[in-house]
C-alpha positions in Angstrom: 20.4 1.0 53.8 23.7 0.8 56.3 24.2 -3.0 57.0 26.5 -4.8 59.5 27.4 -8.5 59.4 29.6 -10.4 61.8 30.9 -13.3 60.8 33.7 -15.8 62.9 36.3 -15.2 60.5 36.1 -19.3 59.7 32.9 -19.0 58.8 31.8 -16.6 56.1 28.8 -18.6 55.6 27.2 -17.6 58.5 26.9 -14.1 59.9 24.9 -11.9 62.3 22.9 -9.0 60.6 22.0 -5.6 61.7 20.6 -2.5 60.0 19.6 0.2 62.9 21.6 2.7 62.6 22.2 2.9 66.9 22.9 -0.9 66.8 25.4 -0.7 64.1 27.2 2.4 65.7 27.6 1.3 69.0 28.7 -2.8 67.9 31.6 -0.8 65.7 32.2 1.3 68.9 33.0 -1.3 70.6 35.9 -2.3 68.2 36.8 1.1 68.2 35.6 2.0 65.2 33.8 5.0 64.4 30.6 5.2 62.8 28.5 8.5 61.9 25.9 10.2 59.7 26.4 13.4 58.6 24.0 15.8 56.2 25.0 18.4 54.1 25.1 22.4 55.4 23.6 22.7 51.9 22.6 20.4 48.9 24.8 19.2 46.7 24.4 18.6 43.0 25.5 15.5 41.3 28.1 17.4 39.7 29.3 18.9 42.8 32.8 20.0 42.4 35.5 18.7 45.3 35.3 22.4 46.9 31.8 22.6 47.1 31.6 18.8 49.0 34.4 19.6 50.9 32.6 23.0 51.7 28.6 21.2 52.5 30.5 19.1 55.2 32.8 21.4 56.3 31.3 21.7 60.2 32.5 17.6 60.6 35.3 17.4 58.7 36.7 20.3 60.5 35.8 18.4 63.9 37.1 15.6 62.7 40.4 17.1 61.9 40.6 18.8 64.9 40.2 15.3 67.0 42.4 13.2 64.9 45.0 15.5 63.8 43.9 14.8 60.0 46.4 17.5 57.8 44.5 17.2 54.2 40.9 15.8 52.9 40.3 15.3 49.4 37.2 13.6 47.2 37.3 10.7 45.5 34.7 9.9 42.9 34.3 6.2 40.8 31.1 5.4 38.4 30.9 2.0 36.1 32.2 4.0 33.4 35.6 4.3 35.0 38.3 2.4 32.7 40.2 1.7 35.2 37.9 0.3 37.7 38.8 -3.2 38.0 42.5 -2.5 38.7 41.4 -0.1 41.3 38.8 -2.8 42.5 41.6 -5.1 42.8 43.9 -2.8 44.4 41.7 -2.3 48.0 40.3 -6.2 48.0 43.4 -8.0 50.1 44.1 -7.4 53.9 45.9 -4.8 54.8 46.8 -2.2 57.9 47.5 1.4 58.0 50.1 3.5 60.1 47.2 6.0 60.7 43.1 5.8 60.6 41.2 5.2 57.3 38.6 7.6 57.0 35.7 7.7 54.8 32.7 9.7 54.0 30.1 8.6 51.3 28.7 11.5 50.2 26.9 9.4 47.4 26.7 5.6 46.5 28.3 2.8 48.6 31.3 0.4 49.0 31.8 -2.7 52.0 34.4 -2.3 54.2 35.8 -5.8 56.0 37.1 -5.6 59.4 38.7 -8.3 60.9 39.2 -7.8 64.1 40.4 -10.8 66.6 38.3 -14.4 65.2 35.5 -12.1 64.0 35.2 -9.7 60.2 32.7 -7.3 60.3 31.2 -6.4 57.2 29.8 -2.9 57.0 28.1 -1.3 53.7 28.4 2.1 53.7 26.2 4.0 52.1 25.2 8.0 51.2 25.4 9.9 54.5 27.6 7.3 56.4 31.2 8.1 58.1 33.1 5.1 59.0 36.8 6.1 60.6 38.9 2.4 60.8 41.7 2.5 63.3 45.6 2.6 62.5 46.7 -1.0 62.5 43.0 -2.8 62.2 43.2 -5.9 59.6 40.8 -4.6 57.0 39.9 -4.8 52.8 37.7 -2.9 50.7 35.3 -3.7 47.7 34.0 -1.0 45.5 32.0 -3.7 43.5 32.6 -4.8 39.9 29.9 -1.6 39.3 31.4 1.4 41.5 29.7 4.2 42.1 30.6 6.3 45.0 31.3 9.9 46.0 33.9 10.1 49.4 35.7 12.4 51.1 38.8 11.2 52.7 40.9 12.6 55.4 44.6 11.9 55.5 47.3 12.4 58.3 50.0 11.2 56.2 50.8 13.4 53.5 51.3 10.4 51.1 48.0 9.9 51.4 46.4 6.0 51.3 49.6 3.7 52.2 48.6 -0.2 52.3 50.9 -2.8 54.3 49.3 -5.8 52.8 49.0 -9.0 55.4 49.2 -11.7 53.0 46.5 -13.0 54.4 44.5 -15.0 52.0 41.4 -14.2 53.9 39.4 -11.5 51.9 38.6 -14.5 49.1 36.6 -16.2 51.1 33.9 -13.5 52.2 31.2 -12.4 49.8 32.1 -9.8 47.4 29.6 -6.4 47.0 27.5 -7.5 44.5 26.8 -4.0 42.4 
């Protein structure tokens, strides 16, 4: 289940909770940051190739591309058997910003993205069916979990694809990790 905690970025013992999908949506809203669900046009196998994802969600990643002026999508899969998934793990867990929005849809598993956003980070798990669409310039970190497991498409507007500026901002070791 989709879970949102807010926590004063001092405190990350401490945190508001929500898990209704309308509550969830409309608190991200407010920061600007999209959330959606989508459903497939058709199902999917577990062995669904990136075509036939990219194809099954074609209706709102074509609406999506339209509105933000996206230019390429791709799909990105990770399992626990990747051999490279602590380095990758690593990679995503300190702050960073983006030059344009960071877009993801989890067609399968999950992953926590951490927004922080004036004195507050918003912790939202994503999971199967939910879109989350971070702003250019938002203060945020990713954890795929020691464990990954997680099917996304991602839309890009730079053709380089996912360029971090990193904050060095010690902040993302202090927030609870996914625990996979």
């Amino acid at each position: 289940m989709s879970e949102l905690n807010i926590y004063a970025d001092n405190n990350p013992q401490q945190a508001e909770t929500y898990a209704d999908y309308k509550t969830i949506s409309a608190l991200l809203q407010a920061q600007g940051v999209r959330f959606e669900r989508w459903a497939a046009a058709a199902p999917l196998a577990d062995a669904a190739t990136q075509d036939e994802v990219i194809a099954a969600y074609r209706t709102d990643i074509e609406r999506l591309m339209v509105d933000n002026g996206f230019q390429s999508v791709d799909v990105i899969s990770l399992h626990p058997d990747h051999p490279d998934k602590a380095a990758l793990r690593q990679k995503f867990l300190n702050e960073h910003t983006h030059t344009e929005y960071e877009v993801r849809f989890f067609v399968d598993g999950q992953g926590l993205f951490y927004l922080h956003i004036g004195d507050k980070v918003y912790t939202v798990l994503c999971e199967k069916g939910d879109l989350i669409s971070v702003p250019a310039g938002t203060t945020h970190w990713f954890d795929m979990g020691a464990n990954p497991r997680f099917k996304a498409i991602r839309l890009f507007t730079n053709p380089e694809g996912w360029v971090a500026n990193f904050t060095g901002n010690d902040i993302a070791g202090r927030f609870p990790r996914l625990e996979n």
